[in-house]
C-alpha positions in Angstrom: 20.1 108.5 -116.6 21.6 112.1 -115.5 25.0 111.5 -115.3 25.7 114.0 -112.1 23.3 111.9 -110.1 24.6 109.0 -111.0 28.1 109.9 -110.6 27.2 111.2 -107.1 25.6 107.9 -106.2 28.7 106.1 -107.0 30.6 108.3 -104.9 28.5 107.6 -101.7 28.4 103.7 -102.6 32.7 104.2 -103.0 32.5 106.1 -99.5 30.0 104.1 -97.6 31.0 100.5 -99.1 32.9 99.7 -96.0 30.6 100.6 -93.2 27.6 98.6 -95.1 29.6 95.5 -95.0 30.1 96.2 -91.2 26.5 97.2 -90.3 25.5 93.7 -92.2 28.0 91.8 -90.0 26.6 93.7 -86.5 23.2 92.4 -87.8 24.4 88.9 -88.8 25.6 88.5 -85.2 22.3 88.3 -83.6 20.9 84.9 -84.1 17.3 86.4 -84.8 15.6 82.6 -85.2 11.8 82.7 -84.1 11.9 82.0 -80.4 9.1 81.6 -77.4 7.4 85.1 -77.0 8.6 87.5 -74.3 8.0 91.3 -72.9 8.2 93.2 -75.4 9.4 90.4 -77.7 6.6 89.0 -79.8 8.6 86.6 -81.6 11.5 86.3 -79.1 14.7 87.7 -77.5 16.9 87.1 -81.0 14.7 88.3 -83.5 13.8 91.6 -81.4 17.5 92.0 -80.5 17.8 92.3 -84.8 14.8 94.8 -84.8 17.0 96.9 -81.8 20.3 96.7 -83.7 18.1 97.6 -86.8 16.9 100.5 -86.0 20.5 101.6 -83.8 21.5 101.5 -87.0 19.0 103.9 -88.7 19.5 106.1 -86.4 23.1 106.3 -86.7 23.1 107.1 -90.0 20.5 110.1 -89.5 16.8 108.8 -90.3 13.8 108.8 -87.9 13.4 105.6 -86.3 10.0 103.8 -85.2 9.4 100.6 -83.1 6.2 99.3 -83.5 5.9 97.5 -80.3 8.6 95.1 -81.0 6.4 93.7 -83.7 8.4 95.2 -86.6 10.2 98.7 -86.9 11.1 101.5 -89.6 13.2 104.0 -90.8 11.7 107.4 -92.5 12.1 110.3 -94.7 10.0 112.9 -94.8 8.1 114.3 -97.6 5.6 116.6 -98.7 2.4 114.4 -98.6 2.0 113.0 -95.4 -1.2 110.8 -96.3 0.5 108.9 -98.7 4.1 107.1 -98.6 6.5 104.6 -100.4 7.9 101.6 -98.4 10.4 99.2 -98.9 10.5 96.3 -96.5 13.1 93.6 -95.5 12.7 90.8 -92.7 15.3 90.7 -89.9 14.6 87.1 -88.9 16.5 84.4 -90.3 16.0 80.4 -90.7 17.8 78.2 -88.2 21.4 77.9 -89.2 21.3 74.3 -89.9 24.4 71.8 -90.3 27.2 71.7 -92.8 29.1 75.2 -92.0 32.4 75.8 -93.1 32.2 78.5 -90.4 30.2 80.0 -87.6 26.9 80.8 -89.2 26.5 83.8 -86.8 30.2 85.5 -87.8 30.3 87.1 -91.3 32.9 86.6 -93.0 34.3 87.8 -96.7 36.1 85.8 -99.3 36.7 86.7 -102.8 33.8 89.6 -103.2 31.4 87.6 -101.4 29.9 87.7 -98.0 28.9 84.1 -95.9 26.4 84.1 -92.8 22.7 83.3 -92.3 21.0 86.2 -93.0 23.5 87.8 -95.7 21.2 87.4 -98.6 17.6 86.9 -96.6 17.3 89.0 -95.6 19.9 91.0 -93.2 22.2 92.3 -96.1 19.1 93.6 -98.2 17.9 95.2 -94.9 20.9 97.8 -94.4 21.0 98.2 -98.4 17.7 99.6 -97.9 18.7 101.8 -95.0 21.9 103.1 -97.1 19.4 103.6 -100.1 17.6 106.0 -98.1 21.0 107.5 -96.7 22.0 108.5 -99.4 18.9 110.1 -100.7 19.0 111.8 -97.9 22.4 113.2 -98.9 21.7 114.2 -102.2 18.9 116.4 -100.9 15.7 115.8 -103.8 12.9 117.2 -101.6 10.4 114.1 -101.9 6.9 113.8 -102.6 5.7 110.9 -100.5 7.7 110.0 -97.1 9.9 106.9 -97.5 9.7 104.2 -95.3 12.4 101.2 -94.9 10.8 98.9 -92.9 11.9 95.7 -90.9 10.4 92.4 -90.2 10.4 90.2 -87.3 8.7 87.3 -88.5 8.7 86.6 -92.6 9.7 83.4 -92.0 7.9 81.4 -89.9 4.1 83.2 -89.9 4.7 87.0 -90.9 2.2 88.2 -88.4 4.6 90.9 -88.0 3.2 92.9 -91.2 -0.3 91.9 -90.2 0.3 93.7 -87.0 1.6 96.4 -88.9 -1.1 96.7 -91.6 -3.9 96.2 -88.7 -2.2 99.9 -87.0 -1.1 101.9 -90.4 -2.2 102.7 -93.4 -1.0 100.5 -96.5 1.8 102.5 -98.6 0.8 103.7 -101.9 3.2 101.1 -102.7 5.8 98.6 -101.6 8.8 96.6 -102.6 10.6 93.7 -100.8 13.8 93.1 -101.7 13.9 89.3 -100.4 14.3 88.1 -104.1 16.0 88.2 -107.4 15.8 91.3 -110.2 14.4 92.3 -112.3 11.1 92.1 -110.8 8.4 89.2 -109.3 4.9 90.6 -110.0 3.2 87.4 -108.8 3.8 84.6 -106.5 2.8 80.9 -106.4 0.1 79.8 -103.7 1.0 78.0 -100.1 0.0 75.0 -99.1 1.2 73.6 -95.8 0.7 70.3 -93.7 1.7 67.6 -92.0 1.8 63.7 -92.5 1.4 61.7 -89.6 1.4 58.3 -88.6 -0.4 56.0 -86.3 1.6 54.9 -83.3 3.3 51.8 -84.6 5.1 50.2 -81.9 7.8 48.8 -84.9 11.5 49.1 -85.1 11.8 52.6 -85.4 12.8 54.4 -82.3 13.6 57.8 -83.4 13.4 59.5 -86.9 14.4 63.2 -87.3 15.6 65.7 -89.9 15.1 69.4 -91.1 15.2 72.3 -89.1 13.0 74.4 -91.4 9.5 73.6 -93.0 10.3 75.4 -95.3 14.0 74.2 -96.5 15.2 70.7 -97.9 16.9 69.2 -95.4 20.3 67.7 -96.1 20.3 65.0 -93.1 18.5 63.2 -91.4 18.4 59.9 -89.7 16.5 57.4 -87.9 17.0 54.9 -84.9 15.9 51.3 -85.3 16.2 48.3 -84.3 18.2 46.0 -86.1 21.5 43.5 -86.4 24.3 46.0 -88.5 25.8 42.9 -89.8 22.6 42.3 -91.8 22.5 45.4 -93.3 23.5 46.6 -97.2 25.3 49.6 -98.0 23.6 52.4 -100.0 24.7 55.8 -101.5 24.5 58.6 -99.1 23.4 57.0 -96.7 25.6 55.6 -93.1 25.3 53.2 -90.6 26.1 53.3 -87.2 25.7 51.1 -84.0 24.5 53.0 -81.3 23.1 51.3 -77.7 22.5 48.1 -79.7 20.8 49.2 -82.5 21.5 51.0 -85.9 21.2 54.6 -86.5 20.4 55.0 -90.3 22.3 58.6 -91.3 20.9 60.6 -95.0 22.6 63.0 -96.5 21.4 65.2 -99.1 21.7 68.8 -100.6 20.2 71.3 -98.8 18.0 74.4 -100.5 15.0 76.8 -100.8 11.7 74.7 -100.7 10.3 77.3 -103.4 13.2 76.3 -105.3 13.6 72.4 -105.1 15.3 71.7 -108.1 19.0 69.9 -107.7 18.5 69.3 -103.5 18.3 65.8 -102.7 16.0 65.4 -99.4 18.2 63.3 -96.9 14.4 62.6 -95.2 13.4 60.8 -98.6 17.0 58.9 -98.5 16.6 57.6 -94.8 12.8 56.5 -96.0 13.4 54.7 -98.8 16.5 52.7 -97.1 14.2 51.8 -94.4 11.7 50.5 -96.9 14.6 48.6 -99.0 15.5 46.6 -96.2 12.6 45.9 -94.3 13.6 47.7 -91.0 9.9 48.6 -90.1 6.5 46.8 -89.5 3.7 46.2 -91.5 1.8 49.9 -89.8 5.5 51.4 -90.3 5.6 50.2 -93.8 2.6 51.9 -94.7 3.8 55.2 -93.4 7.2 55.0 -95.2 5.8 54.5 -98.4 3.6 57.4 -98.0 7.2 59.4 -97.3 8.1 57.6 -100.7 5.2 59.0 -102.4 6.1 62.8 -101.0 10.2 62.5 -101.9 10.0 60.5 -105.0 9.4 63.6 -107.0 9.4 67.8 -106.0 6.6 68.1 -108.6 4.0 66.0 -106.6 3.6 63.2 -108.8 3.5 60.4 -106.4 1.1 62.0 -104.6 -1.1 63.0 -107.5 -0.6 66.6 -107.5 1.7 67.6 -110.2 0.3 70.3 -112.4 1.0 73.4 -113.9 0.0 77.1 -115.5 1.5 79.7 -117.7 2.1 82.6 -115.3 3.8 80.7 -112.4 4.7 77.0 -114.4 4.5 73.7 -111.9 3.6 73.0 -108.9 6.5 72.1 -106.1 6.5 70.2 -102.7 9.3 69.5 -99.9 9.0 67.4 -96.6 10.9 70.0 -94.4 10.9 68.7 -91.2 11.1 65.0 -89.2 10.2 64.4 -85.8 8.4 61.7 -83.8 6.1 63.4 -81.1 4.3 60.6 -78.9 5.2 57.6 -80.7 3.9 59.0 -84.0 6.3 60.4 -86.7 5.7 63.7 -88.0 6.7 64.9 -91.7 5.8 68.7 -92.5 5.2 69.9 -96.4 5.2 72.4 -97.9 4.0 73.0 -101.6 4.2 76.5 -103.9 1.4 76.0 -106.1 -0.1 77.9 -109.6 -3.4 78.9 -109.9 -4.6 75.9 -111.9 -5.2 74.2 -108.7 -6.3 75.4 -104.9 -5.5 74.3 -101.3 -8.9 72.6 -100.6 -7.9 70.0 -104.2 -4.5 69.7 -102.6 -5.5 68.2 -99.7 -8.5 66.1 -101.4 -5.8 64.4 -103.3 -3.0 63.9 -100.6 -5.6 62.4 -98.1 -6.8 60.0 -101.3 -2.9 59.3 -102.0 -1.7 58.3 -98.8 -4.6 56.3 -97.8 -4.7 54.8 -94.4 -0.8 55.2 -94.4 -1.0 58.6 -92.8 -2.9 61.1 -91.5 -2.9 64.6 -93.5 -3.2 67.7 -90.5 -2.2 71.1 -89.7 -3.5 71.8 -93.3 -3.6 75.8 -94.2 -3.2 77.4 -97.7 -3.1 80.7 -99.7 -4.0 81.8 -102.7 -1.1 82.9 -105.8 -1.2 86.8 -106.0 -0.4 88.2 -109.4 -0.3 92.1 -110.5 -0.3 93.1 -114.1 3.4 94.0 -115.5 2.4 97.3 -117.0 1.1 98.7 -114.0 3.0 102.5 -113.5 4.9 101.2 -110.2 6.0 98.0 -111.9 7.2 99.9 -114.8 9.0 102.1 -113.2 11.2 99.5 -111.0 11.3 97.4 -114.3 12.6 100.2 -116.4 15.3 101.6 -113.5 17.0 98.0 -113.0 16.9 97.7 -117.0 19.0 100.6 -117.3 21.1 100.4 -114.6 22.3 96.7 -115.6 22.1 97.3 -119.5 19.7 94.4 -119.8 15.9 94.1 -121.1 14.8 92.0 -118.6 10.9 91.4 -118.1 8.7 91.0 -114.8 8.6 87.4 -113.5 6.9 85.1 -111.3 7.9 82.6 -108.5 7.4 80.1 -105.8 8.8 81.8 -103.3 6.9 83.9 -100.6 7.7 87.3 -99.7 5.6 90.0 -97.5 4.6 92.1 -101.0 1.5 89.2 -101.2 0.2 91.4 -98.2 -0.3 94.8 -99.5 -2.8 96.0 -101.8 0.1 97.1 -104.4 3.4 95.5 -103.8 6.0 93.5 -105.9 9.7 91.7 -104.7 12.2 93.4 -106.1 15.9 92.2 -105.9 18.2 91.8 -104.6 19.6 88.6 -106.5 20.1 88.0 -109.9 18.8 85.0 -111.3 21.3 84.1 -113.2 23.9 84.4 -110.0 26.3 81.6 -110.2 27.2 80.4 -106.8 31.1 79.9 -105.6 32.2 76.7 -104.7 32.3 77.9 -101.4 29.1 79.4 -101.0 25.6 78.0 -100.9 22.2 79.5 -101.1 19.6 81.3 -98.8 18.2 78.8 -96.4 21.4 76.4 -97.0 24.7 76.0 -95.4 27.2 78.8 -96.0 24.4 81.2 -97.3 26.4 84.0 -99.6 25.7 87.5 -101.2 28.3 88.7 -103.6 29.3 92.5 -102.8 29.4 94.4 -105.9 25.4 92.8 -106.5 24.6 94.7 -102.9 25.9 97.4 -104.2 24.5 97.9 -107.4 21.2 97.3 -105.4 21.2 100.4 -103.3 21.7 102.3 -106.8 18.8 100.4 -108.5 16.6 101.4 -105.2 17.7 105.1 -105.5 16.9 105.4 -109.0 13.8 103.6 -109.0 12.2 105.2 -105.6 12.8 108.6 -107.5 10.8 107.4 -110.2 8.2 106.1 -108.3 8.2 109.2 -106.2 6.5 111.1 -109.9 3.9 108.9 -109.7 0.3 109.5 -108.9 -0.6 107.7 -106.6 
């Protein structure tokens, strides 16, 4: 590494540290959740509000600024080849907020070299690292090759038509990187499988059942309405009672996380379920229905419902019930699965519909195929090799279950900005989960990572 260049990045990170931290907070503010469409706001007021204060942003801190009809946004650099150009791109939407705060989910707030609020991890705090990474290559004046362009996401989470828009009006870059995951590198992500179980109208005991407020998260409540005597009724872990208008309102409570993750949540959907099932607060039609939940919750890998399997490059299969909701007497439970390529969305839903029987319906089904790009590739290499020796590690390209936008471009990869071995405070949680944290000094380091490696890339032929 030249050792002027990298002293002069530590200089800008020294004099700009403060200001990032304040420019993620502005952007934390805005509760960007996917809203009903309006003028000029495909997505909704919040989330086009983020792309505004985005690109205010940019702009302020010297780049050329683009709004792409409120769709999704970017900041450039110039550079010598115009037909060609490097992109980096964050999302600027967040996942509902969720219960279980210690604080206002919408306030940043710092404690002990970490930063809580939705948003400071995925994907708001990676989206101003990449508008400082670009900053400060602006500063240090290398004339570039291929323009630069930091762009920013409207809708990653929910249906990420915001970078089909985008693709369907520009050119693809040469190449991209999201940084909407951990280092050192994802080169290839599991496949998507989404539906929904629902049931028959049962006209039982249960009056209300709801939980989750992402598909994609584990939710960590959740409860149901029925009717039933409370005196009758057994105790259970996590799980509460409570009287209400003469019947009994069953509370879960679980652990919250990332449905490409699972691992360690406990689904408070699954808890409310299977108390209902122990003690016989539901008819024979409702019956059926609960145990199909049972078969969903009983195990992340898809056993009980016959779908566990696994590969080398991405390992096994995972599923979550996100969301519960009754809509017209009928209870709804979404899913959603990140599966390897030893399987495929069409044998997915072949062996949930001969799982769950008569017990459910299975609808709403749609499903993509994993994307995987060799490791050796140059652009890999050269993102591989920067973060390598910027950390002091020998880390190697991975895979996940987790979803990013790179699955959209012709030549793309995640890239940062977590580490996977990060080790969470006790007052912190995860991306998607109550009190959702990003430790400083990891931000940091990230703009240095993304200098270093976008000059590298920058010498290749593309």
């Amino acid at each position: 590494m030249d050792q002027i260049l990298d002293q002069k990045i530590d200089a800008f990170l020294e004099a700009n540290k403060e200001q990032m931290l304040k420019d993620i907070g502005a952007l934390v503010a805005i509760n960007s959740v996917e809203a009903a469409p309006a003028e000029g706001a495909p997505f909704g007021p919040g989330a086009r509000a983020a792309l505004d204060k985005t690109l205010e942003l940019a702009g302020r801190l010297g780049l050329d600024t683009h709004n792409c009809e409120g769709y999704i946004g970017y900041a450039e650099l110039p550079g010598r080849e115009a037909g060609k150009y490097l992109a980096t791109i964050c999302h600027v939407d967040v996942v509902p907020a969720g219960e279980g705060w210690s604080g206002d989910p919408f306030a940043m707030r710092r404690q002990d070299g970490w930063i809580l609020g939705r948003g400071v991890l995925d994907d708001k705090g990676p989206m101003v690292a990449t508008l400082y990474t670009l900053k400060c290559l602006k500063e240090l004046g290398v004339p570039l090759r291929y323009p630069i362009r930091a762009l920013a996401g409207t809708n990653e989470e929910t249906g990420m038509e915001d970078v089909e828009y985008y693709l369907a009006h520009n050119p693809a870059p040469v190449f991209c990187f999201t940084p909407d995951a951990e280092f050192p590198v994802c080169n290839g992500e599991k496949g998507h499988f989404h539906g929904k179980l629902v049931s028959p109208v049962c006209h039982g005991k249960i009056l209300a059942f709801e939980g989750g407020v992402a598909n994609n998260a584990v939710p960590d409540r959740a409860s149901a309405l029925v009717q039933a005597d409370m005196a009758g009724l057994k105790n259970a872990p996590n799980i509460t009672l409570e009287p209400e208008n003469g019947c009994v309102r069953v509370r879960g409570w679980g652990k919250s996380g990332h449905a490409a993750s699972p691992e360690g949540t406990v689904n408070a959907i699954g808890l409310v379920a299977d108390y209902l099932l122990a003690n016989g607060l539901c008819n024979e039609a409702e019956r059926s229905y609960l145990e199909v939940l049972h078969k969903l919750h009983s195990s992340t890998a898809g056993e009980g419902l016959g779908i566990a399997t696994s590969d080398g490059p991405f390992g096994p299969l995972t599923i979550i019930g996100g969301r519960m909701y009754m809509q017209e007497g009928r209870m709804v439970q979404t899913m959603d699965s990140r599966y390897p390529t030893s399987t495929n969305g069409d044998v997915l839903a072949a062996a949930i519909r001969a799982a769950i029987g008569t017990g459910a319906s299975l609808e709403d089904v749609d499903a993509a195929d994993p994307f995987y790009i060799e490791a050796d590739t140059p652009a890999i290499r050269a993102c591989i090799d920067t973060y390598n020796e910027v950390t002091g590690k020998n880390e190697k390209p991975f895979t996940m279950g987790g979803g990013t936008y790179a699955r959209h471009f012709p030549y793309a990869v995640s890239f940062g900005p977590e580490s996977r071995d990060m080790v969470l405070p006790s007052f912190g949680g995860p991306m998607h989960g109550a009190n959702e944290s990003a430790p400083v000094d990891a931000l940091l380091q990230s703009v240095k990572i993304y200098v270093l490696a976008l000059l590298r890339l920058e010498e290749i032929d593309f």
